[in-house]
N, C-alpha and C positions, 0 to 999 in steps of 0.2 A: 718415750721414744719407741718401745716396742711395739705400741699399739700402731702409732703413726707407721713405721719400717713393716710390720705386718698388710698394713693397708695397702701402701704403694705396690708389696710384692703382690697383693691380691690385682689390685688395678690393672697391672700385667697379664696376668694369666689369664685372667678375666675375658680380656681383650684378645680372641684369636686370632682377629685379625693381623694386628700387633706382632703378634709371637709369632704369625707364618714371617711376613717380611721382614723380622729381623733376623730371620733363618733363609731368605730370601735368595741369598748371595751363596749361602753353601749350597743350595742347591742345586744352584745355575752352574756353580763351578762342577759340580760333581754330571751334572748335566752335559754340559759342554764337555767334559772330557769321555765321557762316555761316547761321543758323537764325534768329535774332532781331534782334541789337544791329549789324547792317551794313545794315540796313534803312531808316534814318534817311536825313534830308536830309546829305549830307555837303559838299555841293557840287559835290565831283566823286570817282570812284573813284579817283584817284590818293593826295590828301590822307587818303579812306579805308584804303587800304591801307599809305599809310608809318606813319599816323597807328598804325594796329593792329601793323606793327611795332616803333615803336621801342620801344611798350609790353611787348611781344611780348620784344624782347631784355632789357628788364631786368626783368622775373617770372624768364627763363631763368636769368641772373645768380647771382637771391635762391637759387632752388629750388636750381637743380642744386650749388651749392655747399653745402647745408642738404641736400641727400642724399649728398653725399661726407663730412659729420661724421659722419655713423655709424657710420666704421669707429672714431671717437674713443669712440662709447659702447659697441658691440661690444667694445671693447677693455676697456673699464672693468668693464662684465658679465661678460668672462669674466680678468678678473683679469690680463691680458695687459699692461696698460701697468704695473702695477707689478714685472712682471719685466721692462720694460724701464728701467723708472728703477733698477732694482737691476743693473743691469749696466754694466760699462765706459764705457759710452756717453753725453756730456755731457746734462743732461740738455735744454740750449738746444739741443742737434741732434734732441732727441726733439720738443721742443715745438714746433722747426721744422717737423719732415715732418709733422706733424699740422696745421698752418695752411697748411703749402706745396701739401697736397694737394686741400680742396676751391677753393683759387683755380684750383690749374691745372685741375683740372675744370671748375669755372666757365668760364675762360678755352675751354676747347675746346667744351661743349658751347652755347655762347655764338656760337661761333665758324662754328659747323657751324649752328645755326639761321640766325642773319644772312643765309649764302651759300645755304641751302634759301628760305629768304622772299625775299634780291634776285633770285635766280633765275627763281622765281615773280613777281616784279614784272616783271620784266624781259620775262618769256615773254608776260606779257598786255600788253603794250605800255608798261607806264609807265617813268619816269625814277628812274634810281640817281645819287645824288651822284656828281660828279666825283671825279679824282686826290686832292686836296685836304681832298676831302667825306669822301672814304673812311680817308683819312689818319685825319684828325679821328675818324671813325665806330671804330675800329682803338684809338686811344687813350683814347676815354671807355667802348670794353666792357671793356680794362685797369683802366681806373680803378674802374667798375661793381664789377667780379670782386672785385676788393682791398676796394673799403670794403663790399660783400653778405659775402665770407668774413670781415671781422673781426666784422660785427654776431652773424652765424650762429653764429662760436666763441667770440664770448662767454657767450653763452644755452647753447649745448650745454655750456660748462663745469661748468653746473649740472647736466646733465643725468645722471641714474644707471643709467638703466634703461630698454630697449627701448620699456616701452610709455609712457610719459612722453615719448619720443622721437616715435614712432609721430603720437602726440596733439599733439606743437606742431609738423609735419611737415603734418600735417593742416588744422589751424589756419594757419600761413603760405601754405598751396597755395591756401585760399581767402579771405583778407584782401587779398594780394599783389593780386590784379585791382582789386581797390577802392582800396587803398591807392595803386595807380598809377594811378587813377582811368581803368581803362579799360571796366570793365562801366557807367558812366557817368560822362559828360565831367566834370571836377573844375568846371567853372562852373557846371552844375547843381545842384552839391551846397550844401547849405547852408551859411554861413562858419565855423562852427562846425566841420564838417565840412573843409573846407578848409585850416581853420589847421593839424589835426591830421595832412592830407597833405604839408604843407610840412614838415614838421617831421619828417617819415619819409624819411631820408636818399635810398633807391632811389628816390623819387621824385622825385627833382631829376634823377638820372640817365636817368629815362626820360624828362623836360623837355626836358633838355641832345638827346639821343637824337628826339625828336621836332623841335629846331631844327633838324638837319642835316638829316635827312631829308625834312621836309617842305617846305622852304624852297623844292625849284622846283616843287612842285606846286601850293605857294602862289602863285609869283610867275605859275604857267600859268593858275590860277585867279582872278585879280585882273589879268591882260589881259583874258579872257573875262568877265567881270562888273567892271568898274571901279567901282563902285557898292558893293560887296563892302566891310564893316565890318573888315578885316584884324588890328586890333589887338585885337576884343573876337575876334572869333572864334579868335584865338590863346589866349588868356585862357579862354574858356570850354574848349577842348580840353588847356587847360593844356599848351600851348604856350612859354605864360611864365607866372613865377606871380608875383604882385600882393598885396600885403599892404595894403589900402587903395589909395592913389594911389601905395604905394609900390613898382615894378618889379624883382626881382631879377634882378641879371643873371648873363648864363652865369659870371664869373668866379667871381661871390661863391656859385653853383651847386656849383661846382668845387673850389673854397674848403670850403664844407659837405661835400662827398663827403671832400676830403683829410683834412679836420680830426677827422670823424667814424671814417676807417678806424684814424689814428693815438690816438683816445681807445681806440675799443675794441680793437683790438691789443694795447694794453699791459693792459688789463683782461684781457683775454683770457691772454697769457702767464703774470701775475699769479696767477690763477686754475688757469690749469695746474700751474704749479709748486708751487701748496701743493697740489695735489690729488696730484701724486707725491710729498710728502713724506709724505702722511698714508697 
């Protein structure tokens, strides 16, 4: 399994192409806001820029691991995964390196944006979470990576063919900013709109990701304006998400990522395994 989970991670990186477009989407956001959507009253640039991060880390999350499955349809088009379930090789260690390898991509290219964006916070003066914060920050891009690669290999399950591939690669690079309601604040959106954000798992992660990191530029922002609506303007940044009067909080957040990686995981497996039988 190591040699196979080796390879796919190679097939990736390999593939520059690859690895620009599934970084595709944070760029554009980081782009467009440079241009347009940073323009707004934000209150202060600090809240502005965690805010544009942690949205920022979990598009990275979704994409770059929905670019490391192509080596799963690559494989299917050129007929290569079925000489690998015809060989010696269990086929739960095949259908591992195929799920093991867009998390750990995830996980790194996840990992390398965060310390590119704290960096740059950092260099213009604003504040990075604590010891503590980062901990936290360190264990919800794990979690992110995990429950974005089970949703990704479930859908490419289905996937046959490069350009079906190409087309919902395409389609997720530009939803992903909406759906994390970062081309505009999920309070703005209509409730309709809203219910259908909550309800899209990466979305909670980039919630969960916005409570850490913004939390001291909140609390910098509400000494300098005490006056400062703190709980709506959480709510409209989708900061917290609100189902009526009613608040979810970070666990039951957490709870939806875990429960969600663990549904489509096993759909996901499920799906692999009749597809090397057949």
């Amino acid at each position: 399994m190591k040699a196979l989970l080796k390879r796919n991670i190679k097939l990736y990186f390999r593939d520059k192409a690859n690895v620009f477009f599934s970084m595709l989407s944070v760029l554009l956001i980081v782009a467009l806001f440079a241009l347009f959507l940073g323009q707004g009253n934000w209150g202060s640039d600090e809240i502005r820029d965690s805010w544009l991060m942690a949205g920022i880390l979990a598009v990275a999350a979704l994409t770059t691991a929905l670019g490391a499955t192509s080596v799963i349809v690559e494989d299917k088009v050129n007929k290569i995964t079925k000489g690998f379930y015809a060989s010696p090789i269990k086929r739960s260690r095949i259908t591992a390196a195929y799920i093991l390898c867009p998390f750990i991509v995830s996980v790194i290219m996840t990992t390398i944006t965060a310390v590119a964006f704290g960096v740059y916070i950092v260099a213009i003066g604003g504040d990075m979470p604590g010891i503590a914060g980062l901990l936290q920050l360190a264990g919800l891009m794990l979690l992110s990576s995990i429950t974005a690669t089970a949703i990704v290999c479930f859908f490419v399950s289905f996937i046959k063919t490069n350009s079906v591939f190409g087309s919902v690669s395409a389609i997720v690079g530009t939803l992903s900013g909406f759906l994390m309601g970062i081309y505009m604040p999920i309070g703005n959106l209509p409730s309709a709109i809203q219910t259908v954000i909550m309800l899209f798992p990466p979305a909670h992660a980039a919630s969960l990701f916005r409570q850490i990191l913004m939390e001291r530029p909140m609390e910098l922002a509400l000494e300098a304006a005490p006056e400062l609506d703190l709980p709506e303007l959480q709510e409209v940044l989708g900061v917290v998400f609100r189902f009526g009067d009613f608040e979810i909080t970070p666990v039951m957040s957490i709870a939806f990522l875990a429960a969600s990686a663990i549904l489509f995981f096993g759909l996901s497996v499920m799906n692999m395994r009749k597809a090397g039988k057949s």
